[in-house]
C-alpha positions as CSV (number, residue, x, y, z in Angstrom):
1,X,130.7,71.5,137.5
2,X,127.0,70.7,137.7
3,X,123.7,73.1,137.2
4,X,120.2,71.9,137.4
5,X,117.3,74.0,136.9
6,X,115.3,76.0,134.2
7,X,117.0,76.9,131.6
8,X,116.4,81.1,131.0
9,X,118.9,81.9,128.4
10,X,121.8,84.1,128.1
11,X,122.4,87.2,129.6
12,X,126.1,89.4,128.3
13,X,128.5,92.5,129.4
14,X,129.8,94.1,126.9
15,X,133.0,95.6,127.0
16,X,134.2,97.6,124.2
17,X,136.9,97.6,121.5
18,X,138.7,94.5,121.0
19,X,137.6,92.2,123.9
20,X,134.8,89.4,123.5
21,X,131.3,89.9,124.9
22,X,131.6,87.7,128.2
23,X,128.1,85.5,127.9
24,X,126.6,84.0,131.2
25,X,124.4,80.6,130.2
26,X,121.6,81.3,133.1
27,X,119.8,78.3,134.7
28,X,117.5,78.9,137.3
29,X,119.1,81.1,139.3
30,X,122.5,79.9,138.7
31,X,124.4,81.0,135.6
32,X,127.2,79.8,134.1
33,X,130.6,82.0,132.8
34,X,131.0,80.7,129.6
35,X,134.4,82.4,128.4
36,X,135.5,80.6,131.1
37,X,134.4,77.5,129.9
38,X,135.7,77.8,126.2
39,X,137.5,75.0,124.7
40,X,136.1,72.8,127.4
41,X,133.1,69.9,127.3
42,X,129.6,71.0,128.0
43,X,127.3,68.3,128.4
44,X,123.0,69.8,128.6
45,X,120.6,66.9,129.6
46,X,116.6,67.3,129.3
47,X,115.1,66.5,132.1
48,X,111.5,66.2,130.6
49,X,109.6,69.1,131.8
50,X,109.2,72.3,130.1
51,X,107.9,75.7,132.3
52,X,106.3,78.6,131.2
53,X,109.0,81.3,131.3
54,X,106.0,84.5,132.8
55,X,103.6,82.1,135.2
56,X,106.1,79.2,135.7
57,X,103.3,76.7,135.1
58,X,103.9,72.8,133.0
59,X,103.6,73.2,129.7
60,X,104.0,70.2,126.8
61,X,104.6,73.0,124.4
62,X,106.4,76.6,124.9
63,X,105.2,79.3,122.5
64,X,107.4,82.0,121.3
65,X,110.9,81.2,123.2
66,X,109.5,79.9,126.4
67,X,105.9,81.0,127.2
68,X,102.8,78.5,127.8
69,X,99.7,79.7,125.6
70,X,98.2,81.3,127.8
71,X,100.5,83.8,128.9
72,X,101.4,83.6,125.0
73,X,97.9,84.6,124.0
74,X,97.7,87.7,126.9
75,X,100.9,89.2,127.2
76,X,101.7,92.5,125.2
77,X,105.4,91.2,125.0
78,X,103.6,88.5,123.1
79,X,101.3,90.3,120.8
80,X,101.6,90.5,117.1
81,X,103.1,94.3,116.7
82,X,106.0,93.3,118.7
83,X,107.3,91.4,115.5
84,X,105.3,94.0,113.3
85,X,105.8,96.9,115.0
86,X,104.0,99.1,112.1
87,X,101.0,97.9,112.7
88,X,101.3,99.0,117.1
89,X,97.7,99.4,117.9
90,X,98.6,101.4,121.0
91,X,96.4,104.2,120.1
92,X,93.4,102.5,119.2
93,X,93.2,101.7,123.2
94,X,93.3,97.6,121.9
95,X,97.2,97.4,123.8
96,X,96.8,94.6,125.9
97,X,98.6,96.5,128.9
98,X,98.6,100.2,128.6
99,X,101.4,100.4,131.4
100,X,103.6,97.9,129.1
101,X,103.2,100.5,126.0
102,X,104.1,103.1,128.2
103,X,107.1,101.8,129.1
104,X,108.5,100.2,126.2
105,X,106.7,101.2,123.0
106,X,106.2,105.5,123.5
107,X,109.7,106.1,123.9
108,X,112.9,107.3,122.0
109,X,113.9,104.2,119.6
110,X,116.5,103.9,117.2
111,X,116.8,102.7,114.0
112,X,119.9,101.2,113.0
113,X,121.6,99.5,110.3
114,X,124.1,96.5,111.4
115,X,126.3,93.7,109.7
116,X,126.1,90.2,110.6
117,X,126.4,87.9,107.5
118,X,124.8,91.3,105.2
119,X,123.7,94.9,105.6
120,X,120.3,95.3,107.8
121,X,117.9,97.6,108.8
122,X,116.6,96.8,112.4
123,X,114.8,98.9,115.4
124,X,115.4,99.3,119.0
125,X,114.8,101.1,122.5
126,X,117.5,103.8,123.0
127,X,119.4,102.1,125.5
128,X,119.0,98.9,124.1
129,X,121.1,98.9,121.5
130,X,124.0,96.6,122.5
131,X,122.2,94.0,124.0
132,X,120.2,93.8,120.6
133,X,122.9,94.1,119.0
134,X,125.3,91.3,120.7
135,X,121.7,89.3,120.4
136,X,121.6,89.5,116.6
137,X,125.1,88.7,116.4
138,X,126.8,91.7,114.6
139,X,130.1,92.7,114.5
140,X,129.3,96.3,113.6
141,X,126.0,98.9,114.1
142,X,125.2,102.4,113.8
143,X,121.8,104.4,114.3
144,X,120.7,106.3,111.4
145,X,117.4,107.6,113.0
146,X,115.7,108.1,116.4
147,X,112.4,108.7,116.4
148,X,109.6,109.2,119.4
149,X,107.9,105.4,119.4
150,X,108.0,101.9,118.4
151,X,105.2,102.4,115.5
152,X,107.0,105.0,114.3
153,X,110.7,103.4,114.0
154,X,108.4,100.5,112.7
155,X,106.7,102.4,110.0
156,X,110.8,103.8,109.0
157,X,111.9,100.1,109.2
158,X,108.9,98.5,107.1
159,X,109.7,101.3,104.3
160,X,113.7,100.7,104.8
161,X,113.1,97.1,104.0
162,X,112.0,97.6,100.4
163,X,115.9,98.7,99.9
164,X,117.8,96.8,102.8
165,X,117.0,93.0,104.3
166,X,115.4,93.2,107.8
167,X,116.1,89.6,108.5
168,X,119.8,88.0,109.6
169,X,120.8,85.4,107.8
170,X,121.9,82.9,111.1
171,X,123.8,80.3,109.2
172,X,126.4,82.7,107.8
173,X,126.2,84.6,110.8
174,X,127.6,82.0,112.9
175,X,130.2,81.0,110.3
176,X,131.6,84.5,110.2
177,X,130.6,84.5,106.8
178,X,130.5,88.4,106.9
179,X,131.0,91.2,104.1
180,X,133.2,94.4,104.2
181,X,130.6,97.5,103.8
182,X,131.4,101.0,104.8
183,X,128.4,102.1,107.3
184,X,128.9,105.7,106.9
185,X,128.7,105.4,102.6
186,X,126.0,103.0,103.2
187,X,123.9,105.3,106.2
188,X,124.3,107.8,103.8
189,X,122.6,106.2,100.8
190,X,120.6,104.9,102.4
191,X,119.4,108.6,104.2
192,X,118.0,108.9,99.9
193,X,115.4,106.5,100.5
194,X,113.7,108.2,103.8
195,X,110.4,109.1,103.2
196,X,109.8,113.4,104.0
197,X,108.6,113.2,107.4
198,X,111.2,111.0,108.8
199,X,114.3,113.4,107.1
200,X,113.7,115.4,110.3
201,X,115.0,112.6,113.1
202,X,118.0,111.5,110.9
203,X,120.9,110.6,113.5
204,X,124.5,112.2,112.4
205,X,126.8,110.6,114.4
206,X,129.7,109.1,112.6
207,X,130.8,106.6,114.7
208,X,129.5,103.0,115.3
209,X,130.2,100.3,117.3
210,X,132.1,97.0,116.7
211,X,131.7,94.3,118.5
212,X,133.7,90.6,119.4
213,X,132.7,87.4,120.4
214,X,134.5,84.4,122.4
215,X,135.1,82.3,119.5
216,X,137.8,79.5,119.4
217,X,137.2,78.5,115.7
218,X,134.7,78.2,113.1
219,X,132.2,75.4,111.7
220,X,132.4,74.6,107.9
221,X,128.8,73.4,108.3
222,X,126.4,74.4,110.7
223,X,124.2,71.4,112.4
224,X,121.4,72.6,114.3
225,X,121.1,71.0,117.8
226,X,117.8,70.6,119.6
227,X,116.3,68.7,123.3
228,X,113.3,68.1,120.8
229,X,115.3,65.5,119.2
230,X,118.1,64.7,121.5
231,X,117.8,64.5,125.0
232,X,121.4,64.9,126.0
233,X,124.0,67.4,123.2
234,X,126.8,68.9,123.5
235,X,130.4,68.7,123.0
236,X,133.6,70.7,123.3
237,X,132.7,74.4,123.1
238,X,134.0,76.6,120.6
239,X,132.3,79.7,120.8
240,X,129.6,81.9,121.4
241,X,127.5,84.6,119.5
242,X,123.9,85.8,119.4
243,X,122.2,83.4,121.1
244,X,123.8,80.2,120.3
245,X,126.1,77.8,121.9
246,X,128.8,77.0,119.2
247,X,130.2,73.3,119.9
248,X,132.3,71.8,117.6
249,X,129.7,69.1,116.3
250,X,127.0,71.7,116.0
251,X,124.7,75.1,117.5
252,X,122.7,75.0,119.9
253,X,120.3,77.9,120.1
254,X,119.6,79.3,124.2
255,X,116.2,81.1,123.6
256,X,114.3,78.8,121.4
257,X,114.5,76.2,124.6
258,X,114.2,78.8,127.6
259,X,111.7,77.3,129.8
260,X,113.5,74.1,129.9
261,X,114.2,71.6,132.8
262,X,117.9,71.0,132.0
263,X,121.3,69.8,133.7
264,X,124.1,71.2,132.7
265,X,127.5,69.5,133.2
266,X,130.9,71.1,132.4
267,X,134.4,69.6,132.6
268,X,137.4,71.1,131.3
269,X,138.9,69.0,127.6
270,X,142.2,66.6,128.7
């Protein structure tokens, strides 16, 4: 099996109790099953062109997972209070596309707490949950607030972090290096910490959400993989999770090299 194209990353279903997320490897406007592919050898190729992932134009460089600079320095999905989302400057009239606010950043979100390697405190779109979620790579979530925007779930997170880490730590992540915490003891304290005005858009519900991934077996050591140093990687693949290929000399990470003129080739092991 053979795929040429751009590479855009993947894309997931998820299904619920037990059974793995199923991960689709999308390249152009192919993509690529790869629970099927487990155990077998994957073989991606550079092909030496890079295109922005918004306008589609040559780049040398791709900013922020697969944008020219340009579109990096104009797009509201690239702006600085998309990582910060305290500091959303929506209503100062400075978003740089009102209708993109709108739509993504004066709505319901949640915020959450989720184990990967450790406890974290993360934000969302209601709705969105799984897929960010099964991005970040945890095997178990629950909301502990919704509030009415971004800026505000931001504003909850940014305070949260003081007590909780707001950051994944990816190494341990993909090692399954995980700890046992209770989420409802730890929702609970952590409900003590919530400033006044958020108390009021505390969410109750006791149960969370575990999730699986199509993993053969785990790496003792985890070797990043990149096209920036090696125009051809891969190897027999052992699992996915998050956003990274696990092959069993190393993870390769899908979004940091979206925008990428790759070939994919894919043979099942003898």
């Amino acid at each position: 099996m053979e795929l040429r194209g751009i590479l855009q990353g993947l894309t997931h279903e998820y299904h619920g109790g037990d059974k793995p997320v199923d991960y689709y490897l999308n390249i152009g406007e192919d993509r690529l099953p790869l629970n099927e592919w487990l155990g077998s050898e994957l073989t991606i190729s550079f092909l030496g062109e890079k295109n922005c992932i918004a306008c589609g134009r040559k780049t040398n460089k791709t900013f922020n997972s697969g944008y020219c600079y340009p579109c990096f320095t104009k797009l509201p999905e690239n702006d600085l209070c998309i990582v910060k989302p305290h500091e959303c400057h929506f209503d100062l009239g400075t978003c740089r596309d009102e209708s993109f606010g709108e739509r993504y950043c004066m709505i319901p979100h949640f915020v959450y707490l989720a184990v990967s390697s450790d406890i974290k405190v993360g934000l969302t779109r209601k709705h969105n949950e799984l897929r960010r979620w099964v991005d970040q790579g945890a095997i178990r979530a629950i909301p502990i607030a919704e509030v009415p925007t971004r800026r505000m779930a931001g504003e909850l997170e940014f305070h949260l972090s003081q007590f909780l880490p707001d950051k994944t730590n990816w190494r341990k992540m993909l090692k399954g290096d995980v700890k046992e915490i209770d989420l409802l003891a730890m929702r609970d304290e952590v409900y003590g910490h919530f400033p006044e005005q958020f108390k009021a858009f505390q969410y109750r519900e006791d149960e969370w959400v575990d999730i699986a991934y199509p993993i053969l077996e785990s790496l003792d050591k985890i070797n990043s993989k990149t096209l920036d140093k090696e125009e051809q990687l891969g190897g027999r693949l052992i699992g996915v999770k998050a956003q990274y290929l696990i092959f069993d000399n190393g993870v390769f990470q899908t979004r940091k090299h979206a925008g990428y003129q790759v070939e994919i080739k894919a043979k099942p092991s003898a």
